[in-house]
C-alpha positions as CSV (number, residue, x, y, z in Angstrom):
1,X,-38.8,77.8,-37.9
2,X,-36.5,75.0,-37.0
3,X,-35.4,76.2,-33.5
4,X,-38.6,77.0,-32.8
5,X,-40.1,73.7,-33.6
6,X,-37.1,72.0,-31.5
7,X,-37.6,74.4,-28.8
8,X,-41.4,74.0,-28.8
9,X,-41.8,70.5,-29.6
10,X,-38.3,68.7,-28.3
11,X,-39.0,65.2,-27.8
12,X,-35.2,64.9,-26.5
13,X,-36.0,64.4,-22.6
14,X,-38.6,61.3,-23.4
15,X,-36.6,59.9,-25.6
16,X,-33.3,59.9,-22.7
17,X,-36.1,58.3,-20.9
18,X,-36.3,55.3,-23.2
19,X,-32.7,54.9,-23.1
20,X,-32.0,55.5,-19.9
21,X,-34.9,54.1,-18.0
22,X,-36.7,51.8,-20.0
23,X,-33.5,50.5,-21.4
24,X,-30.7,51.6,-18.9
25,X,-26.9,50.3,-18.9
26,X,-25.8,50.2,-22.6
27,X,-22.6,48.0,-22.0
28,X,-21.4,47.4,-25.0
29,X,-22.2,43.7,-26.2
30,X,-25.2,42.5,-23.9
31,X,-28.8,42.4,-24.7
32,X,-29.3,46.3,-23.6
33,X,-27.0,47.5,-26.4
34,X,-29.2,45.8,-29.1
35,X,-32.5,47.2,-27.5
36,X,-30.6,50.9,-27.9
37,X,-29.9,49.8,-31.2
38,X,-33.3,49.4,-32.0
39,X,-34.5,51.9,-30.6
40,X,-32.7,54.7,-32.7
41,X,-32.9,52.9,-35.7
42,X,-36.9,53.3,-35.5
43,X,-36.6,56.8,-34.1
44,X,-34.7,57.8,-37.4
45,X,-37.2,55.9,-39.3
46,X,-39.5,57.5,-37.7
47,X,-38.4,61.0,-38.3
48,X,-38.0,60.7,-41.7
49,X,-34.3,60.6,-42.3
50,X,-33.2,58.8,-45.3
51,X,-31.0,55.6,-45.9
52,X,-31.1,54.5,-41.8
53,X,-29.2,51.9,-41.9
54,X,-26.9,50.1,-39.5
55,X,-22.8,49.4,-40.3
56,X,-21.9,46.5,-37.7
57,X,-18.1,45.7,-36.6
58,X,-16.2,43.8,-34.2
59,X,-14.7,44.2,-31.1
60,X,-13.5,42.8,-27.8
61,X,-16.5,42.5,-25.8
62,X,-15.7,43.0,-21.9
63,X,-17.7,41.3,-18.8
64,X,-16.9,41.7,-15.3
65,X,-17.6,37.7,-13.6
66,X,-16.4,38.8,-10.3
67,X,-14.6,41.1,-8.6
68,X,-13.1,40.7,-5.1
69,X,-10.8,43.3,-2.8
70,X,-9.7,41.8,0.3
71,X,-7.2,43.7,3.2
72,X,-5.0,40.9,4.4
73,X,-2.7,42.6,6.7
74,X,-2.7,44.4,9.1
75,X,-6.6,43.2,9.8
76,X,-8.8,41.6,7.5
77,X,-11.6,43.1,5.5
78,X,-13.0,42.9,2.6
79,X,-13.3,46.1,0.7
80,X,-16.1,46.7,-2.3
81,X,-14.5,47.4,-5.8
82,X,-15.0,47.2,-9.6
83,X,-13.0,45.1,-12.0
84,X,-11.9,47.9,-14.7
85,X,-13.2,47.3,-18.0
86,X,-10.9,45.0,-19.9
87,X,-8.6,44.5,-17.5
88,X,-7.0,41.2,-17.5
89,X,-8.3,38.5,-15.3
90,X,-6.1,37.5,-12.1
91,X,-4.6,34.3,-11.1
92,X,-7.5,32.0,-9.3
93,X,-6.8,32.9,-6.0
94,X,-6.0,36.3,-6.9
95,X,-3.1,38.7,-7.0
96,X,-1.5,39.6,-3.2
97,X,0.9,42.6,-2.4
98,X,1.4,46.2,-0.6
99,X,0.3,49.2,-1.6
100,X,1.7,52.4,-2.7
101,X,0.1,56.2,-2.9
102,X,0.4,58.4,-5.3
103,X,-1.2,61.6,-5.8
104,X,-1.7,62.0,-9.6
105,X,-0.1,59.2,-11.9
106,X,2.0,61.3,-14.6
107,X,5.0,59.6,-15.2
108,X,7.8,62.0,-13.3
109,X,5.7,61.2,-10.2
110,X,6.6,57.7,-11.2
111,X,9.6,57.8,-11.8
112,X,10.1,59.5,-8.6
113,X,8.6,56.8,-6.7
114,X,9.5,53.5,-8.9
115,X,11.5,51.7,-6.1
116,X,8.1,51.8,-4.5
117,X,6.3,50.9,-7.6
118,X,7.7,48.4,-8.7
119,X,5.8,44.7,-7.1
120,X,2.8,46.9,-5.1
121,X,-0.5,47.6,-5.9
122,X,-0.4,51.8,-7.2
123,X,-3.3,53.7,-6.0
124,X,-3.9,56.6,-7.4
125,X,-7.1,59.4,-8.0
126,X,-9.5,58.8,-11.2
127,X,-8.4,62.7,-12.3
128,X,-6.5,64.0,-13.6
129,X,-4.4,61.5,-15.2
130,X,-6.9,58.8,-17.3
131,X,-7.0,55.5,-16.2
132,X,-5.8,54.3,-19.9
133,X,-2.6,56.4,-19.6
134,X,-1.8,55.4,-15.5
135,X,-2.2,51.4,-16.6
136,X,0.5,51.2,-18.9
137,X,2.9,53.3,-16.7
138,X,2.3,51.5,-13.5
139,X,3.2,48.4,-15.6
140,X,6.0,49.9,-17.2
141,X,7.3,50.5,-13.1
142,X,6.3,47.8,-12.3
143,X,3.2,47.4,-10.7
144,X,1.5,44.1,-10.2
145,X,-1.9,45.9,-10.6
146,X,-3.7,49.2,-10.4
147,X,-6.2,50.8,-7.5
148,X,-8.1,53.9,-9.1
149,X,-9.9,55.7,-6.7
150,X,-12.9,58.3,-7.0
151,X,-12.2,61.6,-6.8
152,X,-15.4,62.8,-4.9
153,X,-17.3,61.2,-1.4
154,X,-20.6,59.1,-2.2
155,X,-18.9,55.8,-1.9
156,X,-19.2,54.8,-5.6
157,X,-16.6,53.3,-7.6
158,X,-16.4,54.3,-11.3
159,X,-16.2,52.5,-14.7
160,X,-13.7,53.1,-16.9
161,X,-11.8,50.9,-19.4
162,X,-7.9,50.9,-18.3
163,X,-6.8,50.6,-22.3
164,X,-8.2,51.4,-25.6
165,X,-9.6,48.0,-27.5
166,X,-7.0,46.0,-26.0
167,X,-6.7,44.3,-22.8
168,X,-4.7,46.0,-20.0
169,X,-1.5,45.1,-18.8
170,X,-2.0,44.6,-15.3
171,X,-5.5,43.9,-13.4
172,X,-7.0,47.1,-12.7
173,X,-10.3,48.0,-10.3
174,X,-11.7,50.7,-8.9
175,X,-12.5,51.7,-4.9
176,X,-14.5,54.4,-3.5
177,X,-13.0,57.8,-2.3
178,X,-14.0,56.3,1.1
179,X,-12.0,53.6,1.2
180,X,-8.9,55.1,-0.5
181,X,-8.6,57.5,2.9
182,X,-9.4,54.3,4.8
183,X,-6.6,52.6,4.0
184,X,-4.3,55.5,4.2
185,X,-5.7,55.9,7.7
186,X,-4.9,51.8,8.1
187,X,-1.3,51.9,7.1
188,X,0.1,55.2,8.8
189,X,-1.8,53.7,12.3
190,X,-0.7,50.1,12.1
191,X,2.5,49.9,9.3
192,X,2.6,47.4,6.2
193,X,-0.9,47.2,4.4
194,X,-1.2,44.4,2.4
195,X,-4.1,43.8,-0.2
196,X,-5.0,41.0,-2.7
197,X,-7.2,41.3,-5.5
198,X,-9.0,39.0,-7.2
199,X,-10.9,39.6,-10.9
200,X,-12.6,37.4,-13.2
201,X,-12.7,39.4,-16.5
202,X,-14.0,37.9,-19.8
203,X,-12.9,39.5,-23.3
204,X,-14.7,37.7,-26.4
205,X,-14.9,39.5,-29.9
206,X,-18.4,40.2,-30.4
207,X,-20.4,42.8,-33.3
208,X,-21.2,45.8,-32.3
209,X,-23.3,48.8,-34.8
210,X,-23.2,52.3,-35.7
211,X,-26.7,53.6,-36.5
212,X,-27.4,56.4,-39.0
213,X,-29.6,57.9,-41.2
214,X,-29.1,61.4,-44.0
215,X,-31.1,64.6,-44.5
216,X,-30.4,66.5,-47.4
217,X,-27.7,66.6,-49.9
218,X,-29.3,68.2,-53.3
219,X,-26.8,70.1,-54.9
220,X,-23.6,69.9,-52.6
221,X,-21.4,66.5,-54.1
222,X,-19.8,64.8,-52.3
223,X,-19.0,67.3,-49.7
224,X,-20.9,65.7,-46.5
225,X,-21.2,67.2,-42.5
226,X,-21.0,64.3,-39.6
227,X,-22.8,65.1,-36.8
228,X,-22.7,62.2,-33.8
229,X,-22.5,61.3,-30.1
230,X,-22.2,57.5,-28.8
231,X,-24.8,55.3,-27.4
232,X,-23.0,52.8,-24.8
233,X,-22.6,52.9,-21.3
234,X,-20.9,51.5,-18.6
235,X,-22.6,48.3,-16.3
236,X,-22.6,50.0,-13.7
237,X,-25.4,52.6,-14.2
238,X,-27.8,53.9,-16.9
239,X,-25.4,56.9,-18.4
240,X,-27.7,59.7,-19.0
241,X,-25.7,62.1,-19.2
242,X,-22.8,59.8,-20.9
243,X,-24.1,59.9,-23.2
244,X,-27.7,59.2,-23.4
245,X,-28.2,62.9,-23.3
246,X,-25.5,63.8,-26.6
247,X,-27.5,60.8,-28.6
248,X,-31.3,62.5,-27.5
249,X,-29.6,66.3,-28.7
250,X,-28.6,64.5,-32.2
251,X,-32.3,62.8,-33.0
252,X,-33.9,66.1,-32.0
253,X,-31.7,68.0,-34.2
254,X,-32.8,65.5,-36.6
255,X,-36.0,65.8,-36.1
256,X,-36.6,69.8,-36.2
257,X,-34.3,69.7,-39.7
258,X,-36.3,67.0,-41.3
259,X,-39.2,68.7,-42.6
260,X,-36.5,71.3,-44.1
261,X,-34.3,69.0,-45.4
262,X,-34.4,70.5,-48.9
263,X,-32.5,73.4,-47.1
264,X,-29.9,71.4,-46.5
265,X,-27.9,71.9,-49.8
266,X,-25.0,69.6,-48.4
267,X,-25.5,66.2,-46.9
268,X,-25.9,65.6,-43.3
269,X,-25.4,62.1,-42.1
270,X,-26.3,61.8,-38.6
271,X,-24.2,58.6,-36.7
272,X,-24.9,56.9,-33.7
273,X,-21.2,55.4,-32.6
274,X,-21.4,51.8,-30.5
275,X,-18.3,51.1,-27.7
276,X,-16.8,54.5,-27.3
277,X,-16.6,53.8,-23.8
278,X,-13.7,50.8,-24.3
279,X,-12.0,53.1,-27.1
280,X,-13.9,54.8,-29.2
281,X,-14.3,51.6,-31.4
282,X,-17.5,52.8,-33.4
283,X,-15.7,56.2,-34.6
284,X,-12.5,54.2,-35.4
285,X,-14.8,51.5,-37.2
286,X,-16.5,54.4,-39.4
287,X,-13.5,55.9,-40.6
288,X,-12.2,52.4,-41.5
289,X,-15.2,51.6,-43.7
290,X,-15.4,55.1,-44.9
291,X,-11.9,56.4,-45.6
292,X,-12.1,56.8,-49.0
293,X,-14.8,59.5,-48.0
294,X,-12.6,61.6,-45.5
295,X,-11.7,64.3,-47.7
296,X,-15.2,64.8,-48.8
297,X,-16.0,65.1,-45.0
298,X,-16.6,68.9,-43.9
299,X,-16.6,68.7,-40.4
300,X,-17.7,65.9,-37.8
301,X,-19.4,67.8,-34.6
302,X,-19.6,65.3,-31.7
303,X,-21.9,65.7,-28.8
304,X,-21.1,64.6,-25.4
305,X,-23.4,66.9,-23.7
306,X,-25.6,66.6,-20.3
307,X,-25.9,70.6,-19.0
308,X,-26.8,73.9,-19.9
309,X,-24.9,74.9,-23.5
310,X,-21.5,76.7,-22.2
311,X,-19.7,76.5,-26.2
312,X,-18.0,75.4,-29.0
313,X,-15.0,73.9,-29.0
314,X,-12.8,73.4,-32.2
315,X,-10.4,71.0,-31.9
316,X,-7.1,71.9,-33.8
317,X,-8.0,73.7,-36.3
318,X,-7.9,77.6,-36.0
319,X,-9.3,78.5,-39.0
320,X,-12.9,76.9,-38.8
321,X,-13.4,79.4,-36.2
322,X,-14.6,82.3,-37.7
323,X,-17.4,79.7,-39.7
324,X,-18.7,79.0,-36.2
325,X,-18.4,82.5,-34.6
326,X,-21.0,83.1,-37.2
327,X,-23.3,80.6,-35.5
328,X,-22.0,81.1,-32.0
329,X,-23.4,85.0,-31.9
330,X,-26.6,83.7,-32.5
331,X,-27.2,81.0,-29.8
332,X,-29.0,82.0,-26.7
333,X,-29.0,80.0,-23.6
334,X,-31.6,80.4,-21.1
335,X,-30.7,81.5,-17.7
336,X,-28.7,84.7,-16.1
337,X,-25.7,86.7,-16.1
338,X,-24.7,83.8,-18.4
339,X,-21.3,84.7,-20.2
340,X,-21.7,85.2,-24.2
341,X,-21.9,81.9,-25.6
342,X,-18.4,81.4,-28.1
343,X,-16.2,79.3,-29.8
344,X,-13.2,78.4,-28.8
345,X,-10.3,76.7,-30.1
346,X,-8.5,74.1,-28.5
347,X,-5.9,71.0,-28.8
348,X,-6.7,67.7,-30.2
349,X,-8.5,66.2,-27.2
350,X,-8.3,62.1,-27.2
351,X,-11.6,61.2,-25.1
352,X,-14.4,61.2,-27.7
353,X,-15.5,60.4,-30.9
354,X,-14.5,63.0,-32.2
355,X,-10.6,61.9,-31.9
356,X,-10.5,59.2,-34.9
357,X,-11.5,61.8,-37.3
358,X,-9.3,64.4,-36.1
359,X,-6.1,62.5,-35.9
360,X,-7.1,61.6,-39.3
361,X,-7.0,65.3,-40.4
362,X,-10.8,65.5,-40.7
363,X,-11.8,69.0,-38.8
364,X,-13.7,68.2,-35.8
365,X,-15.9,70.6,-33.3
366,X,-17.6,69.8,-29.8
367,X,-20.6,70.9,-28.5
368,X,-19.8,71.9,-24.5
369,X,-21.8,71.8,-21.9
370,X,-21.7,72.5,-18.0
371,X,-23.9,71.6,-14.8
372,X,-26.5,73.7,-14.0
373,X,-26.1,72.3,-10.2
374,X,-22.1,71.6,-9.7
375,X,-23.2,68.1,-8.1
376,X,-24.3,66.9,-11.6
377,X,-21.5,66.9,-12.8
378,X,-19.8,64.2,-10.5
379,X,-21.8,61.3,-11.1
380,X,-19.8,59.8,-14.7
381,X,-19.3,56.2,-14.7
382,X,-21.0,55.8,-11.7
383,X,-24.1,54.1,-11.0
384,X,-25.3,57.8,-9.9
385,X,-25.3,59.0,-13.7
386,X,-29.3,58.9,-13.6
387,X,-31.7,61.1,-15.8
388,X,-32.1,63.2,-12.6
389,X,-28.8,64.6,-13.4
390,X,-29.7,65.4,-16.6
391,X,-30.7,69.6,-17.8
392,X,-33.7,68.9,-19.3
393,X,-33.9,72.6,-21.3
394,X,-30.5,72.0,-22.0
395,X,-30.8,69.2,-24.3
396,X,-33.2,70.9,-26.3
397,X,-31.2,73.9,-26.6
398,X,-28.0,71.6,-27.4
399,X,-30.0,70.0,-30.5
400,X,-31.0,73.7,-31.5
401,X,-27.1,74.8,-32.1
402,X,-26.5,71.3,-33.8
403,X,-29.8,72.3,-36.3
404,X,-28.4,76.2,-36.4
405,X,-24.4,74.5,-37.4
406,X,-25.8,72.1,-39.7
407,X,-28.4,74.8,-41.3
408,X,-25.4,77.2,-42.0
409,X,-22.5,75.1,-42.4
410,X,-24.6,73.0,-44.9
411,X,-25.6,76.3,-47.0
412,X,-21.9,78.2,-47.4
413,X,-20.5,78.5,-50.3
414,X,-17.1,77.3,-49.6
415,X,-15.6,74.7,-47.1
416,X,-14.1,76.7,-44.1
417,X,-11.3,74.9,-43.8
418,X,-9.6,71.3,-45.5
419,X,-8.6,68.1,-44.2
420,X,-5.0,68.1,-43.0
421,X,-2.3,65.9,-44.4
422,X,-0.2,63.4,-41.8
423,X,2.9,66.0,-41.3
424,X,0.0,68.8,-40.5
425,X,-1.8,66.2,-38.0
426,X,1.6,65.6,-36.3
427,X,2.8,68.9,-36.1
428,X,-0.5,70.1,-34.2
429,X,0.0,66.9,-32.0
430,X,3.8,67.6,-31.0
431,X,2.7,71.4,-30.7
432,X,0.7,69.9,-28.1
433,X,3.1,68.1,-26.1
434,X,0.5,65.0,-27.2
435,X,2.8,62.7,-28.7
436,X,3.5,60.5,-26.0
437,X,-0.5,60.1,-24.5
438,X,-0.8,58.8,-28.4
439,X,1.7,56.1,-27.7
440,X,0.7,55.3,-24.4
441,X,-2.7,54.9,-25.8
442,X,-1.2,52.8,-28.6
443,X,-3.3,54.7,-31.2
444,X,-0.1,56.5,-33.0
445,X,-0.3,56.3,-36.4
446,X,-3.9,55.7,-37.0
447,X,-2.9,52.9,-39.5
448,X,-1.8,51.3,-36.7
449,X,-4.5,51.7,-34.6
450,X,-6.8,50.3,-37.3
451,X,-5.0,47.5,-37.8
452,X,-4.3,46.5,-33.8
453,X,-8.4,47.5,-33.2
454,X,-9.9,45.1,-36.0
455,X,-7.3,42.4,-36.1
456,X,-8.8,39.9,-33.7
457,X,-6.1,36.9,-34.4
């Protein structure tokens, strides 16, 4: 009756419309932000969820005052960029020096190249290497600021914070794919290509909110399921499918399960995260204010969605598997020659709100998705991430495999797996090869992170 109500009656696709549309950029911080805020608190009124509430925190609020990228030899141009988000401000009259290409950003490439690092502007690709890893390695080398470039041709340039709740070490903007092979072009026809860039970047602590509301809960303790995605965006563009579309597949779960909540023997608390974009601040925040709850927490499931349904993925923890294989083999996705829909298991994964939890030992899944049209898929962090690029069908479907999870997960009679302790959740990282994207992201060990993210002195 649930999915059938969802799938019947989804209100998902209107209510991306409010957020994207009527509301559109969420950057954390501004006026927009508060209007989301609002917005899902009265939806989870309005759907009948118990105890909505709002749990506010601080964090280092970023706005871009200007931005300038100007070719200074061998001709002069000015090129269009975007400051990265909370990257450091410049000198007044900007930083000046050449340039040097790299193709990917890990460190051995580097290494390999740090003579030519070292007092240049690096530009390298947005993939594969994140812009929050490449920042503190070009200034490691020796870089006096970073270029990231887009990956794919539509003259855009994306949004993406170059370090996690902190600001960056050098000045950091984005360019356009464009421009990237323009200046390649530049300097292998006419020699030395000099650049200087010039950002006014603004960092001041400000409150942000996690929103949230419960369904059920009658006879289950303290054992609880989290079920989330987060409600920012970046300036540059209305992020409907980051991640307008994940928050619309959690309030339609919502909704379908609320007129069955009494079915729901443990508690779902449904949880809205604010700044995830700048470092998943809101997840961080929650399982600061809640950690003497994180053993009681069954399982978080965080949805970053946007396309048709393509899986589950469990982060780390092998033996939750078989708990949502059950659920998996019952999920049908519309279209054809589709492959089963599955589980999967996977590493830790750092990107999403899901991460907090699940370097804090709480067991953490993903709901996947993938375009229906390939083009769909490279519009994030760009102005181009519009509700056009949004699967409408797949949204509703998305919230029906959150309400089939939280339906079965809620109702067995044991807890599929346990939180793992500190030596477990560093093993799985080093079995990973992870341990040094931790440090680079300064997030290793959590009690550190919690006390670099909310310590504003």
């Amino acid at each position: 009756r649930v999915v059938a109500d969802i799938m019947a009656n989804s209100e998902a696709y209107e209510n991306l419309l409010v957020l994207a549309d009527d509301i559109g950029n969420r950057l954390a911080g501004t006026e927009n932000e508060i209007l989301a805020r609002n917005f899902l608190l009265e939806t989870l009124r309005k759907y009948g969820l118990e105890n909505v509430r709002t749990e506010s925190f601080e964090h280092r609020a970023w706005t871009p005052v200007s931005e300038s990228l100007l070719i200074t030899e061998p001709i002069e141009r000015e090129l269009a960029c975007r400051c990265g988000g909370l990257s450091p401000s410049t000198p007044g009259d900007g930083v000046e020096a050449e340039v040097v290409f790299l193709e990917q950003g890990a460190r051995d490439e580097f290494e390999k190249h740090k003579e030519q690092v070292a007092g240049r502007f690096v530009v390298i690709p947005y993939y594969p290497v994140a812009r929050q890893l490449k920042t503190p390695m070009a200034a490691e080398y020796g870089a006096v600021g970073l270029l990231e470039t887009r990956n794919y041709r539509g003259s855009l340039q994306p949004a993406r914070t170059c370090a996690f709740a902190k600001v960056g070490a050098i000045p950091v903007a984005s360019i356009s794919k464009e421009d990237a092979a323009f200046l390649k072009r530049l300097e292998s026809r006419k020699g030395k290509l000099r650049l200087r860039l010039t950002l006014d970047s603004r960092v001041e602590v400000k409150p942000s909110w996690n929103v949230m509301g419960e369904l059920g809960g009658e006879g289950g303790g303290s054992d609880h399921i989290l079920i989330g995605g987060h409600y920012d965006s970046w300036h540059v563009g209305p992020g409907a499918i980051d991640n307008a579309a994940g928050v619309v597949a959690v309030l339609e779960a919502a909704r379908g399960l609320a007129p069955h909540q009494d079915k729901l023997k443990r508690k779902v608390r449904f949880v809205l995260f604010g700044v995830e974009e700048s470092g998943l601040v809101g997840a961080w925040s929650y399982t600061s204010d809640h950690a003497a709850e994180l053993d009681d927490v069954m399982l978080m499931i965080n949805n970053d969605v946007g396309g048709r349904p393509s899986g589950i993925g469990v982060a780390g923890f092998p033996d939750l598997k078989p708990a949502i294989d059950e659920v998996a083999a019952r999920v049908q996705v519309s279209g054809d020659d589709l492959p089963p829909y599955k589980a999967s298991v996977g590493g830790p994964g750092w990107g999403s709100d899901h991460f907090p939890f699940l370097i804090q030992g709480v067991p953490t899944i993903g709901i996947a998705t993938k375009p229906v049209d390939p083009e769909d898929g490279l519009y994030g962090h760009t102005r181009g991430d519009t509700p056009d690029k949004v699967y409408e069908l797949g949204l509703t479907e998305c919230a029906a495999i959150n309400a089939r999870l939280l339906l079965h997960l809620s109702n067995l009679p044991n807890r599929p797996t346990s939180r793992k302790t500190r030596q477990e959740v560093e093993a799985m990282v080093r079995s990973h090869d992870f341990m040094e994207t931790l440090e680079l992201l300064d997030v290793w060990p959590p009690e550190h992170a919690l006390e670099r993210y909310f310590n504003f002195e």
